[in-house]
C-alpha positions as CSV (number, residue, x, y, z in Angstrom):
1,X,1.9,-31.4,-3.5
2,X,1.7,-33.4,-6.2
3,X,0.9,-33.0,-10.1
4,X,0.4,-34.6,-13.3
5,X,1.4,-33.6,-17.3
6,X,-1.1,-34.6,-19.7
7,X,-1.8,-34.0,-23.3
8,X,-5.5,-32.9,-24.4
9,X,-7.0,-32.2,-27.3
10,X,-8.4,-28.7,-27.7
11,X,-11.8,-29.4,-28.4
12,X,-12.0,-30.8,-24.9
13,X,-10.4,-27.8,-23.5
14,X,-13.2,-26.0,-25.4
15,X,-15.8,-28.9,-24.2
16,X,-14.9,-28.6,-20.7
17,X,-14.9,-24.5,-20.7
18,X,-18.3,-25.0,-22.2
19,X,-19.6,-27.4,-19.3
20,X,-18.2,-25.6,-16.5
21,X,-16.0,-28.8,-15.8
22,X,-12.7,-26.3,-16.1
23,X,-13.8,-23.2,-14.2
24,X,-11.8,-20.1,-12.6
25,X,-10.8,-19.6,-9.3
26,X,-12.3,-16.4,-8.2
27,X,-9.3,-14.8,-7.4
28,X,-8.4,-14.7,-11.2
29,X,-8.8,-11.4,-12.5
30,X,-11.1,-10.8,-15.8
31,X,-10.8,-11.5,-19.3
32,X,-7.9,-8.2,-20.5
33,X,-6.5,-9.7,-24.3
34,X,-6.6,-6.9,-27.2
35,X,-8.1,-8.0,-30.5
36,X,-4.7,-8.0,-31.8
37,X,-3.7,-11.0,-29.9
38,X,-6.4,-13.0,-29.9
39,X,-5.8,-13.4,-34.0
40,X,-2.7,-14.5,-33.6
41,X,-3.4,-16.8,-31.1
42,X,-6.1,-18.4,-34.0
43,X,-3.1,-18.0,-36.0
44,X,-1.0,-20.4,-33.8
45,X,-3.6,-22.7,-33.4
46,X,-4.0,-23.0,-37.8
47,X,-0.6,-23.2,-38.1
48,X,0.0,-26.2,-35.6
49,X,2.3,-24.2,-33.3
50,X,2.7,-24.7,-29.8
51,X,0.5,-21.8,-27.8
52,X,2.2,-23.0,-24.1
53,X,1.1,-24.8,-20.9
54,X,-2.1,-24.5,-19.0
55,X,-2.1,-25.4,-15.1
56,X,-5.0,-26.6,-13.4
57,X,-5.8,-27.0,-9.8
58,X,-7.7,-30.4,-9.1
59,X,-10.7,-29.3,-7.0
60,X,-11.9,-31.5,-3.9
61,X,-9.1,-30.3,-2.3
62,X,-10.0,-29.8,1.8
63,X,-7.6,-27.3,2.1
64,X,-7.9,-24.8,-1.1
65,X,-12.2,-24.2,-1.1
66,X,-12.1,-21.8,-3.5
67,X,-15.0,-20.5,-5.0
68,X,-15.2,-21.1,-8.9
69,X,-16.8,-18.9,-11.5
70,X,-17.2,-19.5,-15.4
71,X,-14.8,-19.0,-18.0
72,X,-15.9,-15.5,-19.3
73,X,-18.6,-15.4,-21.9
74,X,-20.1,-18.9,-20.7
75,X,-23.5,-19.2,-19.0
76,X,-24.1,-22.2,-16.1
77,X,-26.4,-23.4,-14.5
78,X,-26.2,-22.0,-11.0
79,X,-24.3,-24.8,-9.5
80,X,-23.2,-25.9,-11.5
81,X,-19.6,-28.2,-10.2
82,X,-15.9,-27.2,-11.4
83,X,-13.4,-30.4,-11.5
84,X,-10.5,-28.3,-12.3
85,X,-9.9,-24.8,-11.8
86,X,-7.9,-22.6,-14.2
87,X,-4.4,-21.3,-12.6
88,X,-2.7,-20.5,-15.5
89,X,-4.2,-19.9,-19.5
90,X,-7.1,-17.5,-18.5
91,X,-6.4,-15.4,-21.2
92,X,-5.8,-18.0,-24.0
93,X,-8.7,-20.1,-23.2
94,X,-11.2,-18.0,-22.9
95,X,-10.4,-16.2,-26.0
96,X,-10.5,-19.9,-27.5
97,X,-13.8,-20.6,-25.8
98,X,-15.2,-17.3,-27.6
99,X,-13.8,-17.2,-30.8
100,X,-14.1,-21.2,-31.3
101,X,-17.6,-21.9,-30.1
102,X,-20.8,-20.4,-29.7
103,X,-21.6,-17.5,-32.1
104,X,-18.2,-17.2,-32.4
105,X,-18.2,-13.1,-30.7
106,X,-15.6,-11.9,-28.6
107,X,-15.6,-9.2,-26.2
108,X,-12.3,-7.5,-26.8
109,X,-10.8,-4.2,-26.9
110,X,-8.6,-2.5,-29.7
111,X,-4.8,-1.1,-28.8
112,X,-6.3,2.1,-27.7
113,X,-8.4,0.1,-25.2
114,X,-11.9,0.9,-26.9
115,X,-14.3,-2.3,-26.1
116,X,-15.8,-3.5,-29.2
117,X,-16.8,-7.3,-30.0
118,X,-15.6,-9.1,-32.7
119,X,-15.6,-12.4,-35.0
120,X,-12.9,-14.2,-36.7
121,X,-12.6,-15.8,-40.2
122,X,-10.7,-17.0,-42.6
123,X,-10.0,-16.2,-46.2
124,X,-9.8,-19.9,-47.7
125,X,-8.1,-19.2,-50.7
126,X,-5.4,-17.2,-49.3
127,X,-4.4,-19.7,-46.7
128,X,-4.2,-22.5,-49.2
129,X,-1.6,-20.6,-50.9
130,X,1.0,-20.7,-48.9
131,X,1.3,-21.7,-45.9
132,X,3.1,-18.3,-44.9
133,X,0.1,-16.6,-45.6
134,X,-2.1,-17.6,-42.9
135,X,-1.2,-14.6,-40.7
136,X,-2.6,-12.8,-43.5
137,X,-5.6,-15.2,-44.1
138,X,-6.8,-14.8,-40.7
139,X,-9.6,-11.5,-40.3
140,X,-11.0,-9.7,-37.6
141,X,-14.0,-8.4,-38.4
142,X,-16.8,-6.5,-36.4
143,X,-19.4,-8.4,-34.0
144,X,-22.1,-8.5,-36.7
145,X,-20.0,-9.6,-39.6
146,X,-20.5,-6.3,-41.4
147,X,-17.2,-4.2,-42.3
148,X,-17.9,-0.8,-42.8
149,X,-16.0,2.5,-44.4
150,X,-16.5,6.1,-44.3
151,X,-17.4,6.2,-40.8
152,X,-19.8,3.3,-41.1
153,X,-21.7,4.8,-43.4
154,X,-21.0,2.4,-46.4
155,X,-20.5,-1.5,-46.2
156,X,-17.0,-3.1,-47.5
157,X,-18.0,-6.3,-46.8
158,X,-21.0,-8.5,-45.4
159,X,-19.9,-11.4,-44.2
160,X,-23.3,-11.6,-41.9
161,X,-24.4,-14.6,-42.0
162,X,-23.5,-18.5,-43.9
163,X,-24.2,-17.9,-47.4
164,X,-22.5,-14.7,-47.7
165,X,-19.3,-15.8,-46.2
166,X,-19.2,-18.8,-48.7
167,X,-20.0,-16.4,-51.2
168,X,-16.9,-14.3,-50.1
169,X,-14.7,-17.5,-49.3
170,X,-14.5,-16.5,-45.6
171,X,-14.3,-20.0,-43.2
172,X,-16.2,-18.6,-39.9
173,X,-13.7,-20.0,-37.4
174,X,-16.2,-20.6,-34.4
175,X,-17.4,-23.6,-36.8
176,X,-13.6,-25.0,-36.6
177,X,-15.0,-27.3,-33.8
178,X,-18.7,-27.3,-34.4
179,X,-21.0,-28.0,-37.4
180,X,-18.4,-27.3,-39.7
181,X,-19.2,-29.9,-42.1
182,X,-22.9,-28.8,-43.2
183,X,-21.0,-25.4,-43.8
184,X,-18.0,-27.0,-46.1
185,X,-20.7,-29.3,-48.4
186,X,-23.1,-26.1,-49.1
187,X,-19.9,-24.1,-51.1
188,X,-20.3,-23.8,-54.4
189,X,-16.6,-25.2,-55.2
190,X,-16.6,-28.6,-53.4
191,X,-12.2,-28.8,-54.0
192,X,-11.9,-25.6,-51.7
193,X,-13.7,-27.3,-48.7
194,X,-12.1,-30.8,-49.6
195,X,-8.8,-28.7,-49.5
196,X,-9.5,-26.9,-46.8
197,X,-10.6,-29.4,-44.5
198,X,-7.4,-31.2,-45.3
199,X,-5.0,-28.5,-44.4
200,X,-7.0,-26.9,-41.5
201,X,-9.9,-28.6,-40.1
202,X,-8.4,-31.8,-39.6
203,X,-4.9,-31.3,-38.1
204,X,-7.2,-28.9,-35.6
205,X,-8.8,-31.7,-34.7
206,X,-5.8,-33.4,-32.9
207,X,-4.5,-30.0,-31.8
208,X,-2.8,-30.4,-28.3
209,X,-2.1,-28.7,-25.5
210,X,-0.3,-29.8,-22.4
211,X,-1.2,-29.1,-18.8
212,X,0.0,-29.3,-15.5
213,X,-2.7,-30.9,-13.4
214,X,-1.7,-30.0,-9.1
215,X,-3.6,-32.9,-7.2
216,X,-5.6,-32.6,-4.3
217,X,-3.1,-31.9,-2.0
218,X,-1.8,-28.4,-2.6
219,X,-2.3,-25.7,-0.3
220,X,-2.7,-22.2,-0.6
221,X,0.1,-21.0,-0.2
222,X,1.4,-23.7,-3.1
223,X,-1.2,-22.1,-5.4
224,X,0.2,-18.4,-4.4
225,X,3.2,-19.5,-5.5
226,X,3.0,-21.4,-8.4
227,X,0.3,-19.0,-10.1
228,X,3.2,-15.7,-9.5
229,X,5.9,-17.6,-11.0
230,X,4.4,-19.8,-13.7
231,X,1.6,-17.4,-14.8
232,X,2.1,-16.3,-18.0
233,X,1.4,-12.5,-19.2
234,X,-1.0,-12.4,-15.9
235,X,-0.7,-9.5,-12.9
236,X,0.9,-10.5,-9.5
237,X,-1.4,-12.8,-7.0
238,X,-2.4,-10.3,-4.5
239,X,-3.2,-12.6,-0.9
240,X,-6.2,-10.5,-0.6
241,X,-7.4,-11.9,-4.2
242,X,-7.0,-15.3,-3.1
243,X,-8.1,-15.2,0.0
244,X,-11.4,-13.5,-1.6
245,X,-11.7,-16.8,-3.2
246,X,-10.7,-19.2,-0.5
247,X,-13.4,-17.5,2.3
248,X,-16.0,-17.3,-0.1
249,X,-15.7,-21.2,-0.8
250,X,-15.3,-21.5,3.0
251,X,-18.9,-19.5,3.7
252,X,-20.6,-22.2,4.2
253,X,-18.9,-23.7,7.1
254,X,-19.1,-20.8,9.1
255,X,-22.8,-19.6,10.0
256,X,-22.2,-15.6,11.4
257,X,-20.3,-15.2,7.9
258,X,-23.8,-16.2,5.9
259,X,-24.6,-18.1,2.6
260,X,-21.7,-16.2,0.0
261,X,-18.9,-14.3,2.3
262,X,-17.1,-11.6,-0.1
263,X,-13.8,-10.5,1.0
264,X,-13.8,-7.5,-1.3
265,X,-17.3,-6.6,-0.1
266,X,-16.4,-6.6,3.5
267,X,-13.1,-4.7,3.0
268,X,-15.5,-2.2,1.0
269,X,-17.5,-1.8,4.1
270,X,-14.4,-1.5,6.4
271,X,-13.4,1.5,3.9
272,X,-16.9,3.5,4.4
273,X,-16.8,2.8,8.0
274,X,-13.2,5.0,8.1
275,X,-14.5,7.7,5.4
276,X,-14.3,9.8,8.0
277,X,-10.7,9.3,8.6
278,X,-8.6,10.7,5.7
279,X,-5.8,8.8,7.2
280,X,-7.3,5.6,7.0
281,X,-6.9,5.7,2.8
282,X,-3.2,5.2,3.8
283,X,-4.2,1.4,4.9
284,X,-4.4,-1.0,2.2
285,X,-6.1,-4.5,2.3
286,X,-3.4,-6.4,2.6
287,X,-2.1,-3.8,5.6
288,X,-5.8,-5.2,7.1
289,X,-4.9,-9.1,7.0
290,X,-1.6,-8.7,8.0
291,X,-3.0,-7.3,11.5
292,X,-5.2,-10.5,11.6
293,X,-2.9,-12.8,11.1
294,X,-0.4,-11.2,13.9
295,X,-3.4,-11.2,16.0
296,X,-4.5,-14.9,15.3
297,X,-0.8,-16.3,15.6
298,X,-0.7,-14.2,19.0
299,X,-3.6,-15.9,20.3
300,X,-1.9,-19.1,19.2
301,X,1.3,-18.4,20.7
302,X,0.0,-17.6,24.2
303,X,-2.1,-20.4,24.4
304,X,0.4,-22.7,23.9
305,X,2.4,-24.0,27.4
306,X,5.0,-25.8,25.4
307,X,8.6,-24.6,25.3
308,X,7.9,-24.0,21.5
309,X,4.5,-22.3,21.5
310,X,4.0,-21.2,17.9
311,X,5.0,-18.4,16.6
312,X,3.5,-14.7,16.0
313,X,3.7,-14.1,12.2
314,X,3.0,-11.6,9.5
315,X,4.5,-13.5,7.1
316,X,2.9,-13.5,3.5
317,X,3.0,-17.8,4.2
318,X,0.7,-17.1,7.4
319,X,-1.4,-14.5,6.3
320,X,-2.4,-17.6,3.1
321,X,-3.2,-20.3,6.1
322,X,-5.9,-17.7,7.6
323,X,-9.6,-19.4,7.6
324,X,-12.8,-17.3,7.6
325,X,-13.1,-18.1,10.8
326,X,-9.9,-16.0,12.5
327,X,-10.8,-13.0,10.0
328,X,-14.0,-13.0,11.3
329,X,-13.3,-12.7,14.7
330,X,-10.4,-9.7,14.5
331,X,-12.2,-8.3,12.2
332,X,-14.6,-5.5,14.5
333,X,-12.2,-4.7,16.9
334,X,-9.5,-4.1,14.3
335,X,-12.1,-1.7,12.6
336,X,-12.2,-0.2,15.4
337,X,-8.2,-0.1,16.3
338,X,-7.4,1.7,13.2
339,X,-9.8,4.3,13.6
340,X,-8.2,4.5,17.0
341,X,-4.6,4.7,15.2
342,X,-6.2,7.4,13.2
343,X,-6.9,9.7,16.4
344,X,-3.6,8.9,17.5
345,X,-1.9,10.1,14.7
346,X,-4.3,13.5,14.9
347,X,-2.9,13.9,18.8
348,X,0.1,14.1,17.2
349,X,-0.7,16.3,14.4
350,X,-0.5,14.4,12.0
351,X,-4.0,14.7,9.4
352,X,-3.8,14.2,6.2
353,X,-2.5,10.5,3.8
354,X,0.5,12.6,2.7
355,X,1.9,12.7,6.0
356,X,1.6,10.1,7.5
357,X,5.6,8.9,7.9
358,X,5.3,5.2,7.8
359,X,1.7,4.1,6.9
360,X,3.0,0.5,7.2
361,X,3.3,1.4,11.0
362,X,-0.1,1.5,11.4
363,X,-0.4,-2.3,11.2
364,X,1.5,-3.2,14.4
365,X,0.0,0.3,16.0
366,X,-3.7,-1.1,15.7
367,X,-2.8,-4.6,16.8
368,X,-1.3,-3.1,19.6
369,X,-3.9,-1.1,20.4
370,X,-6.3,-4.5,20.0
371,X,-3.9,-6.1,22.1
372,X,-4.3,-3.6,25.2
373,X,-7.9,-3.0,24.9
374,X,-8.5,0.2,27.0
375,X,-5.5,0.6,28.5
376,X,-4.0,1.9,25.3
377,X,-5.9,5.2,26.3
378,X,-4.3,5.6,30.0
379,X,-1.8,8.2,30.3
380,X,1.1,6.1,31.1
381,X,0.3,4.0,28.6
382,X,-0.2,6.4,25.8
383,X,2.9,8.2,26.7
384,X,4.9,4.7,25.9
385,X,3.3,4.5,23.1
386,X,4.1,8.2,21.5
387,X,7.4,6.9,22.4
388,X,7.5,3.8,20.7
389,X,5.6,5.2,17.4
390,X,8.8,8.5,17.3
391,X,11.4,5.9,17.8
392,X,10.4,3.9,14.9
393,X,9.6,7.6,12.4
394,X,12.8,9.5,13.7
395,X,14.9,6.1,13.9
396,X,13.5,5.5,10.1
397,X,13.1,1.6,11.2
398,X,10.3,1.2,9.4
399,X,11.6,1.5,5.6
400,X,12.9,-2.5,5.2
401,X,12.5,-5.7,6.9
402,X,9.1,-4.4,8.4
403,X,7.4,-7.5,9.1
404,X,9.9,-8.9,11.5
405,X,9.4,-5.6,13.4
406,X,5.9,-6.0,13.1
407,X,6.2,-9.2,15.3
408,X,8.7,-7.6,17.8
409,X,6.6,-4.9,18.4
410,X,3.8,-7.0,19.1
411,X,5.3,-9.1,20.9
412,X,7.1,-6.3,23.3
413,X,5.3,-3.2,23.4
414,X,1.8,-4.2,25.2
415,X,3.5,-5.5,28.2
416,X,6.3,-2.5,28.0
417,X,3.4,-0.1,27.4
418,X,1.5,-1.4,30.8
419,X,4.5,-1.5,32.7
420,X,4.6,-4.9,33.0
421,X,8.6,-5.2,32.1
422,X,11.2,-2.6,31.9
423,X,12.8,-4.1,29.2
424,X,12.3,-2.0,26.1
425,X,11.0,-3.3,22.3
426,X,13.2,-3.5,20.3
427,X,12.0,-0.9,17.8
428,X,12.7,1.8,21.2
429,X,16.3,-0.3,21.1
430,X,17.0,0.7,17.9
431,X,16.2,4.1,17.1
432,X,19.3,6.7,16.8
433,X,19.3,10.3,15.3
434,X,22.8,12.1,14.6
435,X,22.7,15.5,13.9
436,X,24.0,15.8,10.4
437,X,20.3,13.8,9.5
438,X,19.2,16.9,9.6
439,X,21.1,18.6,6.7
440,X,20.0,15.8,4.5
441,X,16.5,15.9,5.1
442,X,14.7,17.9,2.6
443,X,11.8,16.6,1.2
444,X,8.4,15.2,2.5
445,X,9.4,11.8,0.8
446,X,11.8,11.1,3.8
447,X,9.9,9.8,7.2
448,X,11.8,11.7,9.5
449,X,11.3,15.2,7.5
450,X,7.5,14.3,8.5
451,X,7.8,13.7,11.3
452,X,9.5,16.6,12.2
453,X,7.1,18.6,10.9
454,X,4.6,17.2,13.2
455,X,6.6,17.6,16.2
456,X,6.5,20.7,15.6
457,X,2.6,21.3,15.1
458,X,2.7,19.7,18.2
459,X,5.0,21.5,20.0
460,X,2.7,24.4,19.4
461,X,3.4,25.7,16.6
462,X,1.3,28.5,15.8
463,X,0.3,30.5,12.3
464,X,2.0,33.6,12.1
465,X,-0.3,35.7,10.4
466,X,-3.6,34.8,12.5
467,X,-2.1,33.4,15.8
468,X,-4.4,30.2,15.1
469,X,-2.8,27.2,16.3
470,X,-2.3,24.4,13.5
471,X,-4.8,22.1,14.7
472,X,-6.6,19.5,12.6
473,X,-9.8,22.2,12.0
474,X,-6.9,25.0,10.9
475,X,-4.8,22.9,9.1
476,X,-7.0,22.6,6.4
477,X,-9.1,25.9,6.8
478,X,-5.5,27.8,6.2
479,X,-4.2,25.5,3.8
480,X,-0.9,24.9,5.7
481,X,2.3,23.6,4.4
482,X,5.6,23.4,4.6
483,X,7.9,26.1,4.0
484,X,11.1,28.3,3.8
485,X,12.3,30.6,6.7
486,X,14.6,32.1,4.4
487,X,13.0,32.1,1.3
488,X,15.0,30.3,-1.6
489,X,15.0,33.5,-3.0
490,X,16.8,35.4,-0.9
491,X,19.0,32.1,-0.2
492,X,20.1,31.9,-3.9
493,X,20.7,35.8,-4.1
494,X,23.1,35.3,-0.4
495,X,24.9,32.2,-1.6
496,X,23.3,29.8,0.5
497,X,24.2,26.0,-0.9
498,X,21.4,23.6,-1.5
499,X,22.1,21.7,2.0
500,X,21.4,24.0,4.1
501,X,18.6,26.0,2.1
502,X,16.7,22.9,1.7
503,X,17.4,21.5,4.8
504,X,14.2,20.8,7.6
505,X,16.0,23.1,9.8
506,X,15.1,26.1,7.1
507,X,11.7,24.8,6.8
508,X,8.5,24.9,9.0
509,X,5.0,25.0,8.8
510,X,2.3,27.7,8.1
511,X,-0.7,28.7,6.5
512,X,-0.6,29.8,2.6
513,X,-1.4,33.3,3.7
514,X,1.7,33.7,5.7
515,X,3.9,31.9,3.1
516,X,2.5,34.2,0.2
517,X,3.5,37.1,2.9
518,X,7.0,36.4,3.2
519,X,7.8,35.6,-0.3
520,X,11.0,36.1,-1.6
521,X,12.2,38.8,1.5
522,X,14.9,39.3,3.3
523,X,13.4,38.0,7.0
524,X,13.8,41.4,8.3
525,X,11.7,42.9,5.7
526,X,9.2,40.4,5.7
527,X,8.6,40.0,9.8
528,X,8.1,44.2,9.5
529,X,5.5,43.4,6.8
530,X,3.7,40.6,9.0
531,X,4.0,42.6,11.7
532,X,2.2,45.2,9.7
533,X,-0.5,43.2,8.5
534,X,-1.0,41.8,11.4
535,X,-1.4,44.7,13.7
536,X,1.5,43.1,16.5
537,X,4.5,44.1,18.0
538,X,8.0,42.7,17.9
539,X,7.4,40.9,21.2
540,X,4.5,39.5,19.7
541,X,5.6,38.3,16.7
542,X,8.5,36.6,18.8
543,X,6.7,34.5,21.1
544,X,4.8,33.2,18.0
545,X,8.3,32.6,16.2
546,X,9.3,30.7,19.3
547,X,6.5,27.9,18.7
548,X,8.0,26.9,15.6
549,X,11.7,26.3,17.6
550,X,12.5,30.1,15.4
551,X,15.3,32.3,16.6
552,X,13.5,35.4,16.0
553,X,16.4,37.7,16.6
554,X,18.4,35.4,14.3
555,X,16.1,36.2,11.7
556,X,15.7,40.2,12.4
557,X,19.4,40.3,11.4
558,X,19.6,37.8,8.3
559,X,21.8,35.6,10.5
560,X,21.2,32.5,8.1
561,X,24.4,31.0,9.8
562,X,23.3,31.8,13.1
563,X,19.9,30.5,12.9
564,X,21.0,27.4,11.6
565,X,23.0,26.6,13.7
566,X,20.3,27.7,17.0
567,X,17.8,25.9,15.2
568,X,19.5,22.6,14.8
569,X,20.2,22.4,18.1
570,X,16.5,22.8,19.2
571,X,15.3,20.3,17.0
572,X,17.5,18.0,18.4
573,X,15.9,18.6,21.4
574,X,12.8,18.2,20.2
575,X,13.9,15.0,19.0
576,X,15.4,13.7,21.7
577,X,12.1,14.8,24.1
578,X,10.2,12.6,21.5
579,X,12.4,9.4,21.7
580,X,13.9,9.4,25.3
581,X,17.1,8.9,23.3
582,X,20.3,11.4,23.3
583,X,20.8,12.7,19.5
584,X,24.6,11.9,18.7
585,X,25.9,15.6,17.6
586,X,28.0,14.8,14.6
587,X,28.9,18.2,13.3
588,X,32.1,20.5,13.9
589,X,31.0,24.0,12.2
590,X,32.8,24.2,8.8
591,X,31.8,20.3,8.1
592,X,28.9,19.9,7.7
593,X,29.0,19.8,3.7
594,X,31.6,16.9,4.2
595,X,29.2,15.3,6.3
596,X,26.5,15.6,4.1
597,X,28.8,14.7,0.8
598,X,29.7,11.4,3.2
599,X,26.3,10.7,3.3
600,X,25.6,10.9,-0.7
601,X,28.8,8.9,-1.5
602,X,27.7,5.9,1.0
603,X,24.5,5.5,-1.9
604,X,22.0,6.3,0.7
605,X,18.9,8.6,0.0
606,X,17.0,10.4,2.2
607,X,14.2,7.9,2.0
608,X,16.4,5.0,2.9
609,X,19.2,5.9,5.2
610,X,19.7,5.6,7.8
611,X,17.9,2.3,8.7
612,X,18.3,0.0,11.0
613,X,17.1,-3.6,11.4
């Protein structure tokens, strides 16, 4: 990558904004500056300041094809060719290209973010006066030129058209680079426009501003780079955005995408095709590429005999070298993967966006899935799976450093899953659970409190009003959530501590009915009441307790200390069923609140600890 640093006069910015010679990458997003700013960059600009460094991308460039479009508020001619594209100075040169040229009407917004268009003038007199006045001199006044009061019913000021801003003294600015000079000799006092041209027009004239010119041979992910670090005042370059730009410039080489490929257009489709898959919203579009590009270096690295074959990547620098071409091709059966991984995640009771454990784990889950074709739906097979997806929830793998598990798991689960090796992924590898996690997880932010919960849906669990079990249909029909055993209530009132009152092993899931049932009761009083209600027996009531791993007898005697300590234990079973792994038990009865004040002092939370990568 190379680059240049030249000077240029602003009226050839403004020329070349004007002749679509300096266009925007597509990937840019739209015009955003208040009305605020944009006079006091026309401030700068009278007062000679420096307003900072543009950056333009030389175009001709056989690796960076992005598609251009105009500087907002300029019309082309369809077709009209782009020899520079616009990386960094959006904002400032297209309110320059509005306010400067043309009629002189920009399409702004005030500080409450109401759109309105305005103009820009100056009072003549009051600039001349001092030069510390130009701030002041400088007027922002509505698109027609007419300032209004009392609720626009009367006019303050017309400055409308020529002759009535002469009359008023106002200098329209969108003349400071036009036909300024028919507008300066037709004032009545000819020293004001001799003055003013002087002090303003002129020096305007030879206004500069640098830029930063990258030649033809910077790649994408050069442009990524340079645009999030040098940008000024812009939002972060999404890889989705630019890729948006560089497929839709790379249309034309590739017939099955047709004449103008949108990125955003085709994700848009992807989304409609999943709107029947509420866990699907979890998957963002940059979730989407990332499967691609593990795919498409996966293809690579198998192909290749060498004893370096390239390697499989879902690296931010990998997903930038994609072409049209790779998307294209994963791009159906990755449609359909994820709506597979979506099915999956039901199987295992899990419905809804909120919780899902890890949504990033759906990207290596669907390119697995791509990767083992149907096979991923054998028994064997799917067991391995269920496996490998608990291991990485109940390990909590999945919370830093997920990309390089990305590629192991791609790497090692298909041929694991088949029974091709015994050797198991590393994600498998890695995954513990200690006992004393379960204390500390209390709230649906963590990934293992999640996925408890739907180990337990899908151990059975089974509502304990209506005997329904908590299947996708009843999940929603019952309004189910998670909840107390022993209410917080009657916790606080028994001096249970936070710990263990909060903890997942006081919490599981039922219907609202049941919850609103139970209330804030003693569990002996309420299981009388549901039994009531209900129209069951004890033994009844029991077995149904049992599906949710509940000690019922525990809970017929207010035992809060012996249905913890029953109830840990089964989830720890329940655990290790779902990992293969042993859980390490970690707790001596007595210690568990210096386990769990261990935990807090090491800084971790219960979203991030503990992880392992």
């Amino acid at each position: 990558m190379g680059f240049l640093t030249p000077m240029y006069e602003l009226g050839e910015y403004l020329d070349w904004t004007r002749s679509g010679e300096i266009q925007l990458p597509d990937f840019q997003r739209g015009y955003k500056w208040e009305d605020e700013r944009i006079r006091q960059l026309l401030v700068t600009v009278l007062r000679g300041h420096p307003l900072g460094v543009v950056m333009l991308l030389k175009t001709g460039n056989a690796q960076v094809r992005f598609k251009p479009r105009p500087i907002e508020g300029v019309d082309l001619e369809p077709g009209t060719t782009a020899k520079h594209l616009l990386l960094d100075g959006q904002q400032r040169l297209t309110s320059l290209t509005q306010a400067l040229s043309g009629d002189g009407v920009v399409a702004t917004k005030d500080s409450r973010g109401k759109l309105l268009d305005r103009r820009y003038v100056v009072h003549m007199d009051i600039a001349l006066s001092d030069q510390n006045r130009v701030d002041e001199a400088v007027v922002s006044i509505p698109g027609d030129g007419v300032i209004r009061t009392n609720f626009a019913k009367d006019v303050l000021l017309d400055l409308s058209d020529h002759d009535k801003q002469r009359e008023h003294g106002y200098f329209p600015l969108n003349l400071l680079y036009g036909d300024y000079m028919s507008w300066i000799l037709d004032l009545d006092d000819p020293t004001l426009g001799k003055e003013f041209h002087k002090k303003f027009i002129k020096p305007a004239a030879t206004y500069d501003i640098p830029a930063i010119i990258l030649d033809e041979n910077t790649d994408k992910a050069a442009v990524a780079t340079v645009f999030e670090k040098v940008n000024i005042g812009g939002l972060a370059l999404n890889v989705f955005e630019l890729l948006t730009a560089v497929f839709a410039g790379d249309a034309g080489y590739y017939e099955s995408a047709g004449e103008d490929f949108r990125l955003n257009d085709d994700w848009k489709e992807t989304q409609l095709k999943w709107s029947t898959y509420p866990a699907l919203a979890a998957v963002e579009n940059t979730d989407f590429l990332q499967a691609v590009t593990m795919l498409t270096t996966r293809k690579r690295h198998l192909a290749d005999s060498s004893d370096r074959p390239p390697a499989i990547s879902a690296k931010r620098e990998d997903v930038l070298k994609l072409t049209l071409e790779d998307y294209l091709e994963w791009r159906d059966p990755l449609r359909e993967a994820f709506i597979w991984s979506a099915t999956f995640l039901a199987d295992r009771h899990i419905f809804a966006r909120r919780d899902i454990p890890y949504p990033k784990q759906l990207v290596p889950l669907a390119a697995i899935k791509v990767g083992l074709g149907k096979d991923a739906d054998l028994i064997g097979v799917s067991e391995r799976l269920a496996r490998w997806y608990w291991c990485g929830v109940l390990g909590e793998l999945y919370g830093s450093a997920i990309e390089t598990r990305f590629v192991r798991d791609i790497e090692a689960v298909p041929a694991w899953a088949v029974g091709a090796t015994s050797t198991l992924p590393r994600t498998v590898q890695d995954a513990s659970f200690t006992e004393s996690r379960l204390h500390s997880l209390r709230t649906r932010n963590a990934a293992a409190y999640k996925g408890l919960a739907a180990l337990l849906l899908g151990n059975g669990a089974r509502d304990w009003m209506e005997d329904k079990a908590l299947d996708k249909v009843q999940y929603v029909d019952l309004a189910v959530d998670i909840h107390h055993v022993f209410p917080q209530k009657w916790c606080n009132d028994n001096g249970i501590d936070d710990e263990h009152r909060e903890s997942i092993i006081n919490k599981t899931t039922i219907s609202a009915r049941t919850n609103r049932t139970i209330g804030g009761a003693a569990p002996s009083s309420y299981l009388s009441v549901i039994e009531k209600r209900a129209q069951i027996d004890h033994d009844k009531l029991d077995q149904i307790l049992g599906t949710h791993l509940v000690p019922a007898q525990r809970l017929r005697e207010n035992d809060f200390n012996g249905y913890f300590r029953e109830r840990r234990e089964a989830l720890c079973t329940l655990v290790e069923s779902a990992t293969g792994k042993p859980v390490q038990r970690d707790i001596e009865e007595g210690h568990a609140e210096e386990d769990s004040a261990s935990f807090e002092a090491d800084g971790l939370s219960e979203e991030t600890a503990p992880v392992t990568d």
